[in-house]
C-alpha positions in Angstrom: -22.7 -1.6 -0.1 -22.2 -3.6 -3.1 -25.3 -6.1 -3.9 -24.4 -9.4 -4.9 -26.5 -12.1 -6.1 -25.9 -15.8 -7.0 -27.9 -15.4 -9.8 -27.2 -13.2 -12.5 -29.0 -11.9 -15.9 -27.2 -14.4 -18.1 -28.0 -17.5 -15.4 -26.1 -19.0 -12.4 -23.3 -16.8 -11.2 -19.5 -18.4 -12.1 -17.9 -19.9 -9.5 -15.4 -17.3 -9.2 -18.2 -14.9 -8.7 -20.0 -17.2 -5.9 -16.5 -17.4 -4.1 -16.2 -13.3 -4.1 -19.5 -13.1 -2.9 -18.9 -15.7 0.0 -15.5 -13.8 0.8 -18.0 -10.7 0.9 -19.9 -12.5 3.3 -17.4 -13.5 5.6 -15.8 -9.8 5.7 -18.8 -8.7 6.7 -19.2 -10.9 9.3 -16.1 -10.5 10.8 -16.4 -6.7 10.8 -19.7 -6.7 12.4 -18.1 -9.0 15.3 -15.5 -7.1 15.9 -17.3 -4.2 17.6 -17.8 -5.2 21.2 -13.7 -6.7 20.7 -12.6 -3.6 20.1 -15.2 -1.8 22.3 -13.5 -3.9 25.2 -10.1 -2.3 24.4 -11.6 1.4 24.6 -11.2 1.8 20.8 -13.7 2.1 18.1 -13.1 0.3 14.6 -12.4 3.5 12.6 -9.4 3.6 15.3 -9.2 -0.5 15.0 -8.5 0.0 11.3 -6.0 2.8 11.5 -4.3 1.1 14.1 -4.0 -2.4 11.6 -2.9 0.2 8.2 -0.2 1.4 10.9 1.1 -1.9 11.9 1.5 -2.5 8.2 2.9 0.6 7.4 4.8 2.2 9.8 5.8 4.6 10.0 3.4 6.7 7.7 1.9 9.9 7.0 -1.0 10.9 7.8 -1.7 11.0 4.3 -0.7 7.6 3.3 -2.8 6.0 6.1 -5.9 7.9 4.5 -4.8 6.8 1.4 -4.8 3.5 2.7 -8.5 3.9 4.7 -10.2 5.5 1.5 -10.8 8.5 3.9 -9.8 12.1 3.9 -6.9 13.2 5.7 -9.0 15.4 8.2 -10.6 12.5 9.3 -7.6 10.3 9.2 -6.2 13.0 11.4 -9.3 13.0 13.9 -8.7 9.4 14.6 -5.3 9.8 15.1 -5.7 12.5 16.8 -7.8 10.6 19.2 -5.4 7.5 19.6 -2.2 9.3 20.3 -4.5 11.0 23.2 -4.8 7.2 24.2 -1.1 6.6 24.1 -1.4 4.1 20.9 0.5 5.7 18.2 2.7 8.5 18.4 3.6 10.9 16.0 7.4 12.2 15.2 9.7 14.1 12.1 10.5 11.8 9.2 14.3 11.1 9.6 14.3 11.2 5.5 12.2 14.3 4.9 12.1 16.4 8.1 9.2 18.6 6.7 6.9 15.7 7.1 5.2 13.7 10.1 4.8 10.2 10.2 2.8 8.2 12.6 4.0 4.8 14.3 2.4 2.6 16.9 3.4 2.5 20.4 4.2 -0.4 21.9 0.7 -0.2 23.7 -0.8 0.3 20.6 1.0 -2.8 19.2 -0.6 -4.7 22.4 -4.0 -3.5 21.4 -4.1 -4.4 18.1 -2.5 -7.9 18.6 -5.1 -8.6 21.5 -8.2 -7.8 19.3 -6.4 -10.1 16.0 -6.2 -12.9 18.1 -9.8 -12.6 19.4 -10.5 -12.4 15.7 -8.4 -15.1 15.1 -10.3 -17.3 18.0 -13.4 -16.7 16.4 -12.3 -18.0 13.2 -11.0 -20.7 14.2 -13.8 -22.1 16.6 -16.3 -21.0 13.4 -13.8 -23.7 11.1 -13.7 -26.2 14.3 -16.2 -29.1 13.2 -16.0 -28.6 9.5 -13.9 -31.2 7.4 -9.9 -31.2 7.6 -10.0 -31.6 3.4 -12.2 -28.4 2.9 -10.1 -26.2 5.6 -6.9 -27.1 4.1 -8.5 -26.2 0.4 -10.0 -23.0 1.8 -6.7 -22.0 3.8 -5.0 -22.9 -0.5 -7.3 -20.8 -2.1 -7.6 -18.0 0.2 -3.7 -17.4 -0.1 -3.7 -17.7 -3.3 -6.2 -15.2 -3.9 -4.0 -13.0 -1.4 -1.0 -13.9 -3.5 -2.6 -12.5 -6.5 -4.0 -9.6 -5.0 -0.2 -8.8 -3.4 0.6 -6.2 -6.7 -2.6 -4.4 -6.1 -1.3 -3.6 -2.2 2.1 -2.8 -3.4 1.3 -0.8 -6.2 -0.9 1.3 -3.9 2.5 1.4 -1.4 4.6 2.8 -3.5 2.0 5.3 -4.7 2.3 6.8 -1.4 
Protein backbone atom coordinates (compact mmCIF):
# COMPACT_ATOMS: atom_id res chain seq x y z
CA UNK A 1 0.00 0.00 0.00
CA UNK A 2 1.10 3.36 -0.86
CA UNK A 3 1.91 5.69 2.36
CA UNK A 4 0.76 9.00 2.12
CA UNK A 5 1.37 11.80 4.37
CA UNK A 6 0.06 15.44 4.58
CA UNK A 7 3.27 16.50 5.34
CA UNK A 8 6.07 16.22 3.23
CA UNK A 9 10.08 16.79 3.37
CA UNK A 10 9.83 20.20 1.70
CA UNK A 11 6.63 21.25 4.26
CA UNK A 12 2.82 20.99 3.97
CA UNK A 13 1.74 18.73 1.21
CA UNK A 14 0.04 20.80 -2.06
CA UNK A 15 -3.43 20.77 -2.17
CA UNK A 16 -3.50 18.57 -5.08
CA UNK A 17 -1.58 16.07 -3.13
CA UNK A 18 -3.99 16.40 0.03
CA UNK A 19 -7.01 15.80 -2.46
CA UNK A 20 -5.19 12.41 -3.85
CA UNK A 21 -4.60 11.36 -0.54
CA UNK A 22 -8.34 12.01 0.61
CA UNK A 23 -9.53 10.19 -2.70
CA UNK A 24 -7.07 7.45 -1.33
CA UNK A 25 -8.98 7.45 1.71
CA UNK A 26 -12.31 7.22 0.48
CA UNK A 27 -11.33 4.16 -1.94
CA UNK A 28 -10.26 2.51 0.70
CA UNK A 29 -13.14 2.94 2.60
CA UNK A 30 -15.47 1.99 0.23
CA UNK A 31 -13.58 -1.17 -0.66
CA UNK A 32 -13.36 -2.34 2.87
CA UNK A 33 -17.32 -1.81 3.05
CA UNK A 34 -18.02 -3.63 0.37
CA UNK A 35 -17.24 -7.06 1.70
CA UNK A 36 -20.26 -8.21 3.62
CA UNK A 37 -22.34 -6.41 0.20
CA UNK A 38 -20.88 -8.62 -1.82
CA UNK A 39 -20.63 -11.47 0.65
CA UNK A 40 -24.60 -11.22 0.74
CA UNK A 41 -24.73 -11.87 -3.05
CA UNK A 42 -22.49 -15.19 -2.64
CA UNK A 43 -19.51 -13.45 -4.41
CA UNK A 44 -16.23 -12.33 -3.20
CA UNK A 45 -14.60 -8.96 -4.32
CA UNK A 46 -11.93 -10.52 -6.58
CA UNK A 47 -15.22 -11.88 -8.34
CA UNK A 48 -16.95 -8.20 -7.48
CA UNK A 49 -14.18 -6.55 -9.47
CA UNK A 50 -14.10 -8.90 -12.43
CA UNK A 51 -17.68 -8.71 -12.64
CA UNK A 52 -17.53 -4.42 -12.72
CA UNK A 53 -14.15 -4.72 -15.64
CA UNK A 54 -16.85 -7.00 -17.53
CA UNK A 55 -19.67 -4.67 -17.40
CA UNK A 56 -17.31 -2.09 -18.79
CA UNK A 57 -15.85 -4.16 -21.16
CA UNK A 58 -17.73 -6.74 -22.55
CA UNK A 59 -17.31 -8.76 -24.10
CA UNK A 60 -13.50 -9.41 -23.29
CA UNK A 61 -10.74 -11.83 -23.10
CA UNK A 62 -9.65 -13.28 -20.54
CA UNK A 63 -6.61 -11.47 -21.02
CA UNK A 64 -7.88 -8.12 -21.32
CA UNK A 65 -9.84 -8.34 -18.05
CA UNK A 66 -6.43 -9.37 -16.35
CA UNK A 67 -4.98 -6.68 -18.00
CA UNK A 68 -7.55 -4.59 -16.69
CA UNK A 69 -7.30 -6.25 -12.83
CA UNK A 70 -3.34 -5.94 -12.80
CA UNK A 71 -3.55 -9.78 -12.32
CA UNK A 72 -2.29 -12.73 -14.27
CA UNK A 73 -4.38 -14.43 -16.55
CA UNK A 74 -4.40 -17.83 -14.48
CA UNK A 75 -5.96 -16.07 -11.79
CA UNK A 76 -8.17 -14.00 -13.98
CA UNK A 77 -9.22 -17.35 -15.20
CA UNK A 78 -9.81 -18.90 -11.66
CA UNK A 79 -12.28 -16.20 -10.93
CA UNK A 80 -13.92 -16.63 -13.93
CA UNK A 81 -13.80 -19.81 -13.76
CA UNK A 82 -15.70 -19.72 -10.56
CA UNK A 83 -18.48 -17.13 -11.69
CA UNK A 84 -19.48 -18.82 -14.82
CA UNK A 85 -20.02 -21.94 -12.28
CA UNK A 86 -22.41 -19.35 -10.61
CA UNK A 87 -24.24 -18.58 -13.77
CA UNK A 88 -22.78 -14.72 -13.86
CA UNK A 89 -20.76 -14.49 -16.89
CA UNK A 90 -20.55 -16.76 -19.67
CA UNK A 91 -17.97 -17.50 -21.91
CA UNK A 92 -18.40 -17.87 -25.95
CA UNK A 93 -16.13 -17.58 -29.59
CA UNK A 94 -15.32 -14.04 -30.58
CA UNK A 95 -17.58 -13.42 -33.71
CA UNK A 96 -14.38 -11.28 -35.13
CA UNK A 97 -11.55 -13.67 -34.31
CA UNK A 98 -12.96 -17.21 -33.73
CA UNK A 99 -9.59 -18.47 -32.26
CA UNK A 100 -10.27 -16.39 -29.26
CA UNK A 101 -12.79 -16.48 -26.09
CA UNK A 102 -14.37 -13.62 -24.68
CA UNK A 103 -16.26 -13.34 -21.55
CA UNK A 104 -19.67 -11.34 -21.06
CA UNK A 105 -22.05 -11.04 -18.17
CA UNK A 106 -25.23 -12.77 -17.91
CA UNK A 107 -28.07 -11.18 -17.26
CA UNK A 108 -27.87 -12.57 -13.59
CA UNK A 109 -24.57 -11.37 -13.44
CA UNK A 110 -25.69 -7.86 -14.65
CA UNK A 111 -28.39 -8.20 -11.56
CA UNK A 112 -25.58 -8.79 -9.18
CA UNK A 113 -23.45 -6.27 -9.88
CA UNK A 114 -26.13 -3.51 -10.17
CA UNK A 115 -27.62 -4.70 -6.70
CA UNK A 116 -24.16 -4.42 -4.88
CA UNK A 117 -23.48 -0.58 -6.97
CA UNK A 118 -26.51 0.73 -5.65
CA UNK A 119 -25.77 -0.48 -2.08
CA UNK A 120 -22.52 1.31 -2.64
CA UNK A 121 -24.23 3.97 -3.97
CA UNK A 122 -26.64 4.15 -0.72
CA UNK A 123 -23.83 4.27 1.38
CA UNK A 124 -22.42 7.21 -0.30
CA UNK A 125 -25.03 9.06 -0.32
CA UNK A 126 -26.34 8.65 3.33
CA UNK A 127 -22.23 9.39 4.24
CA UNK A 128 -22.83 12.95 2.04
CA UNK A 129 -26.54 13.41 3.66
CA UNK A 130 -25.98 16.28 6.38
CA UNK A 131 -22.94 17.82 4.80
CA UNK A 132 -23.44 21.32 3.04
CA UNK A 133 -25.29 21.45 -0.58
CA UNK A 134 -22.21 24.03 -1.70
CA UNK A 135 -19.40 21.53 -0.78
CA UNK A 136 -21.32 18.34 -2.45
CA UNK A 137 -22.01 20.16 -5.53
CA UNK A 138 -18.08 21.30 -5.63
CA UNK A 139 -16.99 17.73 -4.73
CA UNK A 140 -19.50 16.05 -7.32
CA UNK A 141 -17.32 19.23 -10.03
CA UNK A 142 -14.12 18.21 -9.04
CA UNK A 143 -14.52 14.59 -8.82
CA UNK A 144 -15.66 14.53 -12.56
CA UNK A 145 -13.31 16.52 -13.56
CA UNK A 146 -10.59 14.55 -12.24
CA UNK A 147 -12.45 11.53 -13.98
CA UNK A 148 -12.56 13.64 -17.15
CA UNK A 149 -8.90 13.99 -17.13
CA UNK A 150 -8.09 10.66 -16.19
CA UNK A 151 -10.53 9.31 -19.31
CA UNK A 152 -7.15 9.05 -21.88
CA UNK A 153 -5.40 6.91 -19.23
CA UNK A 154 -8.60 4.25 -19.42
CA UNK A 155 -8.74 4.50 -23.10
CA UNK A 156 -5.34 4.24 -23.83
CA UNK A 157 -5.10 1.10 -21.72
CA UNK A 158 -8.52 -0.14 -23.95
CA UNK A 159 -7.15 -0.04 -27.00
CA UNK A 160 -3.92 -1.58 -25.77
CA UNK A 161 -5.92 -4.61 -25.33
Amino acid sequence: MIKTSSETQDGPASDADQLAESIQDVILSVLRQIQPMVESEGISKPQFLTMHVLSSLEPASVSTVARQLAVKAPSACVTIDQLEAAGLVKRQRSERDHRTVEVSLTPKGRKVEARVWSQIAQRMANSASGLPHEDVVTTVRVVRELNRRLQPIAVSRRTRA
